[in-house]
Backbone as CSV, one residue per row, in Angstrom:
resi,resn,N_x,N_y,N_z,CA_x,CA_y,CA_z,C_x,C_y,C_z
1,UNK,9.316,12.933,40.901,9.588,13.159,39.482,8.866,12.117,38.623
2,UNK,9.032,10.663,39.240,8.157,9.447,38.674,6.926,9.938,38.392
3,UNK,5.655,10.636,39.304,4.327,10.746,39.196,4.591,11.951,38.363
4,UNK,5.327,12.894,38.319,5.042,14.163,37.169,5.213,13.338,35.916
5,UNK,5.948,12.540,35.397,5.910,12.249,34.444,5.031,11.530,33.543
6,UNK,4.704,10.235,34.811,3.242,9.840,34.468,2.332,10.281,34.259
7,UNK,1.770,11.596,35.123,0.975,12.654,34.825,1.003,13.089,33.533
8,UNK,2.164,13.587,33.143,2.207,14.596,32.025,1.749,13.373,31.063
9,UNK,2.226,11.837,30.979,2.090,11.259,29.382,1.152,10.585,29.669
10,UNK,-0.338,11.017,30.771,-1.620,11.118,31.050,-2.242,11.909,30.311
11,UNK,-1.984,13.111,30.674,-2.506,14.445,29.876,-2.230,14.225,28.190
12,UNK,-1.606,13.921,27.693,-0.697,13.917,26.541,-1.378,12.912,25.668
13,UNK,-1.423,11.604,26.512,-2.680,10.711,25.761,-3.726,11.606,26.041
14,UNK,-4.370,11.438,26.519,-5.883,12.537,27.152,-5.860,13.208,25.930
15,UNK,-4.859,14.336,25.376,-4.806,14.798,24.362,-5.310,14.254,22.862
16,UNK,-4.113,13.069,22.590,-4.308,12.478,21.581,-5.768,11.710,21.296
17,UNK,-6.407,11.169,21.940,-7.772,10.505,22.018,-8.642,10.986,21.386
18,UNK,-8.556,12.647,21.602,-9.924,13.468,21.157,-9.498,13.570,19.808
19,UNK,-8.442,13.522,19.241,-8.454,13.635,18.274,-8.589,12.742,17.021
20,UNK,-8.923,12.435,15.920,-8.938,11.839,14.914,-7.634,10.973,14.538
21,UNK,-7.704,10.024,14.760,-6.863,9.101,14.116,-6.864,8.420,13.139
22,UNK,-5.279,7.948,12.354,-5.282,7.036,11.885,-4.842,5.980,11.964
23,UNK,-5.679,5.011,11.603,-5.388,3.399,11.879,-5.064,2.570,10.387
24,UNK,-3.922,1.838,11.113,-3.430,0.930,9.876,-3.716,-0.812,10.331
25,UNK,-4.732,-1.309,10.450,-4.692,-2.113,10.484,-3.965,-3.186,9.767
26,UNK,-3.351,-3.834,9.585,-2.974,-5.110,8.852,-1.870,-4.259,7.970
27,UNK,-1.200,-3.314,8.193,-0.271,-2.124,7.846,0.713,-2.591,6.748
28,UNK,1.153,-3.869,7.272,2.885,-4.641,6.103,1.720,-4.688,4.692
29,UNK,0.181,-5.099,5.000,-0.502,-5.907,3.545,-0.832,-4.752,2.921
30,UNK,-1.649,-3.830,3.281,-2.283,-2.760,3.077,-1.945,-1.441,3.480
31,UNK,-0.817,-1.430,3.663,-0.478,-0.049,3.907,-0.283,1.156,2.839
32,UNK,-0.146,0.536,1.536,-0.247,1.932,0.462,-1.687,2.273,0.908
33,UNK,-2.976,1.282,0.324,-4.366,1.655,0.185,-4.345,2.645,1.997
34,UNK,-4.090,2.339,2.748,-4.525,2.796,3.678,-4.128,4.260,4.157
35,UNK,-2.911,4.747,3.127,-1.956,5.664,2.989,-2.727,6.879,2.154
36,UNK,-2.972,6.089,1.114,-4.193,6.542,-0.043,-5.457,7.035,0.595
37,UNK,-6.009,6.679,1.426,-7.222,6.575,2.094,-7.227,7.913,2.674
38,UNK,-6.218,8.260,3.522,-6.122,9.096,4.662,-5.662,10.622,4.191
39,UNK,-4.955,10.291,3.079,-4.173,11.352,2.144,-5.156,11.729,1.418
40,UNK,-6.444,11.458,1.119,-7.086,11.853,0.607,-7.938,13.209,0.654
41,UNK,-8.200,14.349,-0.016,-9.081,15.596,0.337,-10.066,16.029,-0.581
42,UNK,-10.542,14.760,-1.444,-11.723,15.224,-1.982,-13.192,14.090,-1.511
43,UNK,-13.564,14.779,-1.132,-14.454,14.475,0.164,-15.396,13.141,-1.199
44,UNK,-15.825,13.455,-2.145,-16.482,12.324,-3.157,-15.807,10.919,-3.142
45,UNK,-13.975,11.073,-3.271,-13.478,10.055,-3.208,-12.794,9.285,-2.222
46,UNK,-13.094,9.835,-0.903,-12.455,9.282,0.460,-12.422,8.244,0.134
47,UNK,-13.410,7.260,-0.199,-13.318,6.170,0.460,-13.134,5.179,-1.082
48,UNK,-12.916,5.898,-2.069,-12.611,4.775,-3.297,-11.204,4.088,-3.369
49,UNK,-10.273,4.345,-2.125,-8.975,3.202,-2.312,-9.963,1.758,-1.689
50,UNK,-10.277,2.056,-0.601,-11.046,1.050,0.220,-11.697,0.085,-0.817
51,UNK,-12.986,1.218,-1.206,-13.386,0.275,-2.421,-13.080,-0.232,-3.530
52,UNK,-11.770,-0.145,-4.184,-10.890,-0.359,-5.122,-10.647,-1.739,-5.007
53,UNK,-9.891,-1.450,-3.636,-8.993,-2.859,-3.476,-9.720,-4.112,-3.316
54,UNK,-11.464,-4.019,-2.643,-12.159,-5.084,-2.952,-12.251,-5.713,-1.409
55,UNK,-12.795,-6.869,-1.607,-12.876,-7.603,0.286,-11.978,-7.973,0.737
56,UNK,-10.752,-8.029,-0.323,-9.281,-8.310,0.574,-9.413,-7.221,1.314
57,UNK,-9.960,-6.071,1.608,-9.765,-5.249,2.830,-10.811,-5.284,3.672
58,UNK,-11.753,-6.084,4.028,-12.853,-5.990,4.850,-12.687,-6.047,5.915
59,UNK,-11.458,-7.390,6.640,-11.181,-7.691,7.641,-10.679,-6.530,8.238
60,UNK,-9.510,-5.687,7.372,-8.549,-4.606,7.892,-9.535,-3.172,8.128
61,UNK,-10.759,-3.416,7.612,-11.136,-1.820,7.695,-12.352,-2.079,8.697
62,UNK,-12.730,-3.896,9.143,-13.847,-3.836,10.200,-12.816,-3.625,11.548
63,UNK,-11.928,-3.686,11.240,-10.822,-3.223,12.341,-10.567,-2.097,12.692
64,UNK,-10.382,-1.369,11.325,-10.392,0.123,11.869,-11.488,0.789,12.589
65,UNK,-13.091,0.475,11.944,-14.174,1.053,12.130,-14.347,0.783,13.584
66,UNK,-13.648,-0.103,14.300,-14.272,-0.107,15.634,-13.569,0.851,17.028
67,UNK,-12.746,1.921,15.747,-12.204,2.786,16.963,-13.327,3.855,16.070
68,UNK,-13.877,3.998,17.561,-15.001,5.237,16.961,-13.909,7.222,17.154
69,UNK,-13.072,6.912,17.008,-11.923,8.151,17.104,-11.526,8.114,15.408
70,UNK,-11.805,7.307,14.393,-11.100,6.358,13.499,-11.321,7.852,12.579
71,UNK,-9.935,8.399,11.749,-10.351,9.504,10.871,-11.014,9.277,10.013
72,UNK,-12.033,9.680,9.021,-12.515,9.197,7.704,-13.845,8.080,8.331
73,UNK,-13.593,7.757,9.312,-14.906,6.398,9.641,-16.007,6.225,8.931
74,UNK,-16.847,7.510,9.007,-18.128,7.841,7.647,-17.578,7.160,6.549
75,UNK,-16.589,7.086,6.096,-16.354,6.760,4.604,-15.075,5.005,4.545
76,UNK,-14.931,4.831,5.809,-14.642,3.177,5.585,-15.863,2.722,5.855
77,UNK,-17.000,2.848,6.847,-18.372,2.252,7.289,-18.471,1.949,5.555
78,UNK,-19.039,3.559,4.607,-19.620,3.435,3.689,-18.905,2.532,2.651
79,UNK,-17.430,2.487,3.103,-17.109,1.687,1.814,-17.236,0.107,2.060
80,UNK,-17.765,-0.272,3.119,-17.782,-1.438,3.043,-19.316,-2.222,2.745
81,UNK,-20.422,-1.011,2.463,-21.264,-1.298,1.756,-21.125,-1.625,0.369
82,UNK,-20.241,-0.717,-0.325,-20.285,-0.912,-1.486,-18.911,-1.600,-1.915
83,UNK,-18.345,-2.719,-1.063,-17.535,-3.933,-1.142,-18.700,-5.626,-1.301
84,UNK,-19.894,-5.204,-0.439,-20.538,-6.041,-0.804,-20.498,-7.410,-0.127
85,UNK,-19.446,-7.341,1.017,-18.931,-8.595,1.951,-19.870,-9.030,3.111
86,UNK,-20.300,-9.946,3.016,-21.191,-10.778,4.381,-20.473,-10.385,5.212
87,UNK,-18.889,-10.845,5.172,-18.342,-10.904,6.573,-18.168,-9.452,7.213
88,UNK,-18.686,-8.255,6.551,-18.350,-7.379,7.583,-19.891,-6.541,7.952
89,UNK,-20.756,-7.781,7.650,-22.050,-7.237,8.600,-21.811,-7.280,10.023
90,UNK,-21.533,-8.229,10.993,-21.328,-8.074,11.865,-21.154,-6.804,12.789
91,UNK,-19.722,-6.693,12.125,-19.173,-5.165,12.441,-20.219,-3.752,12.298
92,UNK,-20.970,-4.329,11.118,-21.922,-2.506,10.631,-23.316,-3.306,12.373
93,UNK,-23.273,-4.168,12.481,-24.957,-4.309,12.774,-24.517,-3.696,14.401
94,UNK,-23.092,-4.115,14.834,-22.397,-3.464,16.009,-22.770,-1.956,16.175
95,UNK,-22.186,-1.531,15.380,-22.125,-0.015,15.272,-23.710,0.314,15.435
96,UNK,-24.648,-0.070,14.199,-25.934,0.485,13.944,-26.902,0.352,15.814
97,UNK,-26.118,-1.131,16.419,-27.149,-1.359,17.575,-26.697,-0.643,18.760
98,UNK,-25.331,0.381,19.110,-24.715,0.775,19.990,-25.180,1.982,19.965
99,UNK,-25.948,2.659,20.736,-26.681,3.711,21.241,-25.647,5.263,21.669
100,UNK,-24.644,4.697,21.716,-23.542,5.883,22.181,-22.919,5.908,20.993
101,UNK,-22.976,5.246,19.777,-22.533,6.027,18.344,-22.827,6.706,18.021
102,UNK,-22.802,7.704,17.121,-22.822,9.259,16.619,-23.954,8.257,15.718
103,UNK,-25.464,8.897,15.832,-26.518,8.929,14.713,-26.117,8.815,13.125
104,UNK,-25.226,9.625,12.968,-24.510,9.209,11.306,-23.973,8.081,11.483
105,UNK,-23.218,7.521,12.217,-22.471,6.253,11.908,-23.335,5.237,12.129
106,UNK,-24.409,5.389,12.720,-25.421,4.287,12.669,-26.598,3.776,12.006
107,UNK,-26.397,5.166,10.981,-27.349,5.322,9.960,-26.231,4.733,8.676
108,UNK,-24.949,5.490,8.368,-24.029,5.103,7.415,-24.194,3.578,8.146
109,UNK,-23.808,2.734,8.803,-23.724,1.461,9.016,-25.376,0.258,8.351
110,UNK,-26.391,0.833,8.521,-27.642,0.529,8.222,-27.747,0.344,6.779
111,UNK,-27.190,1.894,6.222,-27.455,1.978,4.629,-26.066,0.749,4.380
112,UNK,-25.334,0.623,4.857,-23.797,-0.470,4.288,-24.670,-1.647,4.560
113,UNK,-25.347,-2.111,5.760,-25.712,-3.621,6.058,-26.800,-3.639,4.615
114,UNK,-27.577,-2.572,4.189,-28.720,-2.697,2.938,-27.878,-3.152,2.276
115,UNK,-27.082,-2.391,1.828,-26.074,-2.565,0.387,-25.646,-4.121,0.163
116,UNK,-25.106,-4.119,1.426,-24.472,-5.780,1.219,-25.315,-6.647,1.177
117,UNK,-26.977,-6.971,1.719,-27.613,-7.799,2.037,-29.317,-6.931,2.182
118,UNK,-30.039,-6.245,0.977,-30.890,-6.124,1.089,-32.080,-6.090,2.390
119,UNK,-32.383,-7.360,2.153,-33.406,-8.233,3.388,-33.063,-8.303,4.450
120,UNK,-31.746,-8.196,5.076,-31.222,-7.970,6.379,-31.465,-6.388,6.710
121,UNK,-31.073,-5.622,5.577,-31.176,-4.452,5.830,-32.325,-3.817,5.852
122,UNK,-33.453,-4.251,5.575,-34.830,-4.086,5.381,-35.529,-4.409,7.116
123,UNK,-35.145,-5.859,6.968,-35.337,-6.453,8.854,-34.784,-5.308,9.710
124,UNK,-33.610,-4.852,9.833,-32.946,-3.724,10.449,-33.557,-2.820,10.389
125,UNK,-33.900,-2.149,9.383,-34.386,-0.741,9.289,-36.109,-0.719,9.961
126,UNK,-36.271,-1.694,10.190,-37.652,-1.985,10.936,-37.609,-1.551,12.383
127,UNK,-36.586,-1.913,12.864,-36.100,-1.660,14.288,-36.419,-0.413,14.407
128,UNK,-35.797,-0.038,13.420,-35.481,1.766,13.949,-36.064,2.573,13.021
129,UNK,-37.528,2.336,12.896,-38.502,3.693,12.175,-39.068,4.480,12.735
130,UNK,-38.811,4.243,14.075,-38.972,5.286,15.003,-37.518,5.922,15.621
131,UNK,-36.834,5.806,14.800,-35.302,6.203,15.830,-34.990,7.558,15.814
132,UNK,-33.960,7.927,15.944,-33.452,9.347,15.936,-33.556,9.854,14.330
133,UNK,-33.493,11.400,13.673,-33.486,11.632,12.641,-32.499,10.727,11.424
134,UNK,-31.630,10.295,11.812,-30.528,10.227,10.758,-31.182,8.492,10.258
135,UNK,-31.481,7.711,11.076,-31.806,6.329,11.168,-33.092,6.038,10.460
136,UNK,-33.782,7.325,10.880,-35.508,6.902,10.348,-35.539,8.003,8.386
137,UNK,-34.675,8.496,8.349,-34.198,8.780,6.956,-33.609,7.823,6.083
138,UNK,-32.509,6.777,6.571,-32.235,5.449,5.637,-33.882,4.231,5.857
139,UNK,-34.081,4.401,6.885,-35.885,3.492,7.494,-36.538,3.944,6.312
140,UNK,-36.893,5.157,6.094,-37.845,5.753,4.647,-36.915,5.193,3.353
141,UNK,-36.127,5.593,3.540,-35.382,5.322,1.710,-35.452,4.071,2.050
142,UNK,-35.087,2.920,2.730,-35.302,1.656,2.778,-36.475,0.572,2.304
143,UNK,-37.337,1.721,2.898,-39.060,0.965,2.747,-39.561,1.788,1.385
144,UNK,-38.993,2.627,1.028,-39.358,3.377,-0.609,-38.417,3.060,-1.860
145,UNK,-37.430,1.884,-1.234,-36.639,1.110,-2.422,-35.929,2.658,-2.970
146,UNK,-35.476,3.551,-2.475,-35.011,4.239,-3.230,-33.426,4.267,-3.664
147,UNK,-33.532,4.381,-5.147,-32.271,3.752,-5.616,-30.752,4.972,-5.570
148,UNK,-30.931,5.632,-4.714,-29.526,6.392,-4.197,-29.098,5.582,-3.492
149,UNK,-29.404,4.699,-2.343,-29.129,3.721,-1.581,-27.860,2.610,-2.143
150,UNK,-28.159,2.279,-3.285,-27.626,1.184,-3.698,-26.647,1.599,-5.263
151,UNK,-26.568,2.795,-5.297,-25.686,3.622,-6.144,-24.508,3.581,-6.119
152,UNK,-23.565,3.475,-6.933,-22.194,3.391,-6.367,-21.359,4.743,-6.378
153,UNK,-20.346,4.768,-5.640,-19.473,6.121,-5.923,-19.796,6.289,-7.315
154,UNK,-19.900,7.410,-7.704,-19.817,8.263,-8.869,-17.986,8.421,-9.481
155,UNK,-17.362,8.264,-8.018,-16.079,8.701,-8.549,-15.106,7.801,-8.409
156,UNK,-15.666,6.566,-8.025,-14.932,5.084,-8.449,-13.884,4.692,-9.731
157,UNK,-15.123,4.988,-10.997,-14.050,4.282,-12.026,-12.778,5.446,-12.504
158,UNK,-12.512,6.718,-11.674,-11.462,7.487,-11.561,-10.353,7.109,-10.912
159,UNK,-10.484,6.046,-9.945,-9.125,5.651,-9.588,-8.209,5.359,-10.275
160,UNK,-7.127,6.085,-10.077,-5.587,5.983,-11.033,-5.781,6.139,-12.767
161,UNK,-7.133,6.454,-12.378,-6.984,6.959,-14.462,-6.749,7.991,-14.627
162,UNK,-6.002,8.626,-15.306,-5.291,10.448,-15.438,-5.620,10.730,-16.952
């Protein structure tokens, strides 16, 4: 009866994995924004609680980003470009150099390391101008200064204004 059970809450995780999660990192500090985040369904503003709240969330969302299961991930990566924080290059240059990430998240991670740090992101995008499609598309907008790159949400200064 011991091994059926283990079995079954084998299968059961097995289950849960594939699917999209959400993560609350640092949950008691940030748990409205992160509430906000997830509750969200207009695909423009996913990620403007993130960017709202500023680099007090950098630590909590380079936390989330490193479960590559993480729901929304495309849009914490991106919001931590346009937070503007040194400290969560690390985390994007992780993602961008790990070969078993999904091509978008390593391209969204590339365009975030530009955002925050230009010239790093320029050095980076050198690496990979020969890379897969998604990588050698931020590589061109990178080396053509093109200013969508460094644009901010459009739907930013809408937070909580009615």
């Amino acid at each position: 009866m011991k091994n059926h059970v283990i079995f079954l809450l084998f299968i059961l995780s097995s289950l849960v994995v594939a699917q999209n999660h959400e993560y609350f990192p640092d949950s008691l500090k940030y748990g409205n924004i992160w509430l906000t985040f997830y509750a969200g369904n207009h695909e423009p503003e996913l990620d403007d609680p993130l960017i709202k709240a500023g680099n007090q969330m950098t630590k909590s969302i380079c936390k989330a980003i490193k479960h590559k299961d993480m729901k929304y991930r495309r849009y914490a990566i991106g919001a931590l470009g346009f937070i503007y924080d040194s400290s969560a290059i690390p985390s994007l240059i992780n993602i961008l150099k790990d070969t078993t990430e999904k091509d978008y998240f390593r391209g969204d991670a590339l365009q975030s390391i530009y955002k925050t740090n230009q010239k790093l992101g320029e050095q980076y995008s050198e690496q990979y101008k020969n890379s897969n499609q998604q990588l050698n598309i931020i590589w061109k907008a990178i080396k053509n200064k093109e200013k969508w790159l460094l644009q901010p949400s459009e739907e930013i200064g809408e937070i909580g204004e009615e």
